[in-house]
C-alpha positions as CSV (number, residue, x, y, z in Angstrom):
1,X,218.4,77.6,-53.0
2,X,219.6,78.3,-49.5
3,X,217.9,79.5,-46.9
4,X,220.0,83.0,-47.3
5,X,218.8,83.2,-50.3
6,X,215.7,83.8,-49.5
7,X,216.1,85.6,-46.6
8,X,218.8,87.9,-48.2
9,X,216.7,90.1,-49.9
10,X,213.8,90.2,-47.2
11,X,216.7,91.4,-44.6
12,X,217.8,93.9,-47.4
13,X,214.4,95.2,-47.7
14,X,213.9,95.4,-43.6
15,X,217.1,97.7,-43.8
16,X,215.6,100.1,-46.5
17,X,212.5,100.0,-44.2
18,X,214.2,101.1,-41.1
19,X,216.0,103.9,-43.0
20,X,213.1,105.5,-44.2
21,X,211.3,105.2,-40.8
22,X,214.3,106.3,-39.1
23,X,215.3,109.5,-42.2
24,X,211.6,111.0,-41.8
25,X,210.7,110.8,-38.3
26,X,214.3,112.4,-37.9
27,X,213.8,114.8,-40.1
28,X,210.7,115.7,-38.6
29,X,212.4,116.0,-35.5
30,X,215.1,118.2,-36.3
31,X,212.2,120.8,-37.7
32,X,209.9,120.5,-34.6
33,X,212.6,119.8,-32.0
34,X,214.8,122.5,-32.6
35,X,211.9,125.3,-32.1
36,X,210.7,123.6,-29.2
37,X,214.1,123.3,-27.8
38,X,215.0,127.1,-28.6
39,X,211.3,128.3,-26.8
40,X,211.6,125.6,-23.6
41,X,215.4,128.1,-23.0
42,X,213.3,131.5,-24.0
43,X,210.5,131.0,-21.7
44,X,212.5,129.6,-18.6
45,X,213.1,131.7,-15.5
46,X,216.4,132.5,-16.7
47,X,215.9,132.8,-20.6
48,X,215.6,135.8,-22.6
49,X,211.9,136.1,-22.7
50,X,210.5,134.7,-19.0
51,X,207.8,133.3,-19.4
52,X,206.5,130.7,-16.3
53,X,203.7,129.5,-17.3
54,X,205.0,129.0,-21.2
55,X,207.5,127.3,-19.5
56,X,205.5,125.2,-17.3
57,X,203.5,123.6,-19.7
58,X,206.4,123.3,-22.7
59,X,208.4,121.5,-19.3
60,X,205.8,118.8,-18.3
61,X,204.7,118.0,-21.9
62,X,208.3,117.4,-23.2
63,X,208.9,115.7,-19.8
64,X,206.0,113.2,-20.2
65,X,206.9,112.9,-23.6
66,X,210.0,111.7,-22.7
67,X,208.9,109.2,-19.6
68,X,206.4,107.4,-21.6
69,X,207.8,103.9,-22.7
70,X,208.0,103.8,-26.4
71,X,206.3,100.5,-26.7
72,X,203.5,102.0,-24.7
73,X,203.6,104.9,-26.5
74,X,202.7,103.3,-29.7
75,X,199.5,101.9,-28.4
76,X,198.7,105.1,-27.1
77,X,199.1,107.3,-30.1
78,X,197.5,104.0,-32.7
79,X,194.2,106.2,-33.0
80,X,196.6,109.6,-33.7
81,X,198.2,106.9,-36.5
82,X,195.6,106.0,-37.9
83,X,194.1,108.9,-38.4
84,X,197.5,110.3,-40.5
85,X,197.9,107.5,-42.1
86,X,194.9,105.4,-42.6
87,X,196.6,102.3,-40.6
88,X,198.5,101.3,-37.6
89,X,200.8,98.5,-39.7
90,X,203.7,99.1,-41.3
91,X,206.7,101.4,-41.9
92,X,205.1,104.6,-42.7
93,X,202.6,104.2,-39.9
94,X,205.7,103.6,-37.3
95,X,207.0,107.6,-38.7
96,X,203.7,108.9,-36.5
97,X,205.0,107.3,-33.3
98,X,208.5,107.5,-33.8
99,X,208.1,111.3,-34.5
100,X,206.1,111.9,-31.3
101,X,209.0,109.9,-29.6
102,X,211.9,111.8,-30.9
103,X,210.5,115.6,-30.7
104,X,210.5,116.0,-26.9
105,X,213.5,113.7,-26.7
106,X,215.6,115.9,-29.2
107,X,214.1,119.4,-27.8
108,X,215.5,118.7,-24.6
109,X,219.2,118.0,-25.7
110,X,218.8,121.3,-28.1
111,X,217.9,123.0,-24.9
112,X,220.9,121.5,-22.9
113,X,222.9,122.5,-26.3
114,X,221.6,125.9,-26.3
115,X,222.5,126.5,-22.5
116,X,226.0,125.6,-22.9
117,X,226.7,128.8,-25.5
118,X,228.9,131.0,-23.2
119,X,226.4,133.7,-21.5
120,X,229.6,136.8,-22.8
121,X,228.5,136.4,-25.9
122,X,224.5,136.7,-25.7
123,X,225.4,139.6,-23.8
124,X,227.6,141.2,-26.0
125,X,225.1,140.6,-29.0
126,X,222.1,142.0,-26.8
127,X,224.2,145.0,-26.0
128,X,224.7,145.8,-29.7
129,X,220.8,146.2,-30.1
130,X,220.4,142.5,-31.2
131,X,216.5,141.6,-31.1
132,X,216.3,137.5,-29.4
133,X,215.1,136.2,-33.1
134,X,218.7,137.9,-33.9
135,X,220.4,136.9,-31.0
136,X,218.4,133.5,-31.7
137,X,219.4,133.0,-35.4
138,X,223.6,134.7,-35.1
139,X,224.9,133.3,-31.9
140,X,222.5,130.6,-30.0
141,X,222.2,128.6,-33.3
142,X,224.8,128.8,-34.7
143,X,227.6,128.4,-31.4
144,X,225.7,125.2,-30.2
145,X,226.0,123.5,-34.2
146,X,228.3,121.0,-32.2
147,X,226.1,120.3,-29.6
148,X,223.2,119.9,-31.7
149,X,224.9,117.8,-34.3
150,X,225.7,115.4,-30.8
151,X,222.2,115.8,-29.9
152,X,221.1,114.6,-33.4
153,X,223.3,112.0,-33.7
154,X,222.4,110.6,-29.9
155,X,218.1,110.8,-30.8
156,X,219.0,109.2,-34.5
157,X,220.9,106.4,-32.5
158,X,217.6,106.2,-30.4
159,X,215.1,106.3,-33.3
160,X,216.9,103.3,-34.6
161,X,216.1,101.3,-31.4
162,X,212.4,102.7,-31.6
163,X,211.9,101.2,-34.8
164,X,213.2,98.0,-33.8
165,X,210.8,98.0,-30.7
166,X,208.1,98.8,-33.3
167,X,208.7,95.5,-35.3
168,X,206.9,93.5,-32.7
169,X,203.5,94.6,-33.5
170,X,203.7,95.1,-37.3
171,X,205.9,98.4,-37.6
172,X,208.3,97.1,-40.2
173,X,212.3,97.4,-40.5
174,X,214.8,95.0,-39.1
175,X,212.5,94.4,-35.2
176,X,209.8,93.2,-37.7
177,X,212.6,91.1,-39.8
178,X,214.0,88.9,-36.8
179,X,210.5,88.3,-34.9
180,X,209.2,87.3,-38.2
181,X,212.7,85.4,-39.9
182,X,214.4,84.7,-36.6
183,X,212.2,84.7,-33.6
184,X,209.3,82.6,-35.0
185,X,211.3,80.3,-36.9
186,X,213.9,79.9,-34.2
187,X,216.7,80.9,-36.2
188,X,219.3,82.2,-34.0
189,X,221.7,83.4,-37.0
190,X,219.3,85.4,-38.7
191,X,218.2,87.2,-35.1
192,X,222.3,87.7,-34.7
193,X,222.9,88.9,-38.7
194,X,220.0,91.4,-38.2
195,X,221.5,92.7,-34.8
196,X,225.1,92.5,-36.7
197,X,223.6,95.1,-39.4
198,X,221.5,97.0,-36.4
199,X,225.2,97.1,-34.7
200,X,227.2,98.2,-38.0
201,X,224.9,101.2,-38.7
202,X,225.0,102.7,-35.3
203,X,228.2,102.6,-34.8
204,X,228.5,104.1,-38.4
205,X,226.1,106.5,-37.4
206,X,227.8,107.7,-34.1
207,X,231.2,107.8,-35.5
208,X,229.8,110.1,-38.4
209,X,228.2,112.3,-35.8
210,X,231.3,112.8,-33.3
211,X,233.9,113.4,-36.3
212,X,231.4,116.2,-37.7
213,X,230.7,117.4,-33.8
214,X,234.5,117.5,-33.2
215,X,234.8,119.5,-36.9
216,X,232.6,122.2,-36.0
217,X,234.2,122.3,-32.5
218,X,237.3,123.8,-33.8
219,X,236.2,126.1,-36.2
């Protein structure tokens, strides 16, 4: 037995893991993200619904969010982990961090999203006696679908980077796969086959998201 035989199926594995780190903490994203992102363009000076000090605080919490190094960011939040999970190791621990990564990340590009809907027809919908929940759900939403779907596809890209970081201390998926198989063993071309499949699925990733962007672009 070669030594890809072995290692096959562990770097199968590592791929499933990173998929389901990567599919919940960005699901979890999407349905925190996109309410933060839709309240941090509300409560600005200029939204619909000033309201400064709202804004003030959603501002510095997403911006520190965002600052904070994720490798320092999972030591940070390991007692947060372990208190929804029951453990700091592994692949569904890594979701907790991963999650608190990608919210303020993703709520930020909604909000850029959200600003680039063309101020005529926000107007035009308030003038009709459109409440901002309606104004919200018929023309913010739904005239930035290509900018969110690029704004998903951008934090996905970057949650897949997250959980490789997370791999050096115990997090699971591929990062965890080529310390353990490549790394520590010295095995250069298991370290390049896992960035090879790390490589493939981004760029799978991003040219899924830009054809579906592009899609809703000209309807």
């Amino acid at each position: 037995m070669t030594d890809w035989d072995r290692i096959g199926p562990a770097l199968w594995q590592a791929t499933g893991e990173t998929a389901y780190m990567v599919s919940a903490s960005m699901l979890l994203a999407v349905l925190l993200g996109i309410p933060l992102g839709v309240l941090l363009l509300l409560t600005a000076p200029d939204g619909l619904t000033p309201r400064r000090g709202v804004a003030a605080v959603l501002g510095t919490l997403v911006n520190v969010g965002r600052s904070v190094p994720f490798i320092v960011l999972l030591v940070l939040v390991a007692p947060v982990t372990r208190l929804v999970t029951g453990t700091t190791i592994g692949s569904t621990a890594t979701i907790v961090p991963l999650t608190i990564a990608a919210v303020p990340f993703f709520a930020r590009l909604v909000e850029v999203s959200l600003r680039e809907v063309p101020p005529g027809k926000i107007e035009a919908a308030r003038a009709m006696g459109a409440t901002t929940g309606q104004v919200v759900r018929s023309v913010l939403l739904p005239e930035a679908r290509p900018g969110l779907v690029a704004a998903a596809t951008v934090t996905l890209v970057a949650l897949i980077s997250y959980s490789a970081m997370a791999g050096a201390i115990g997090g699971g998926g591929l990062g965890d796969f080529a310390i353990r198989y490549g790394y520590q063993r010295f095995d250069t071309a298991v370290t390049l086959a896992t960035v090879a499949v790390l490589l493939v699925v981004v760029q799978a990733l991003q040219a899924g998201g830009d054809r579906l962007a592009r899609r809703l672009a000209h309807r």
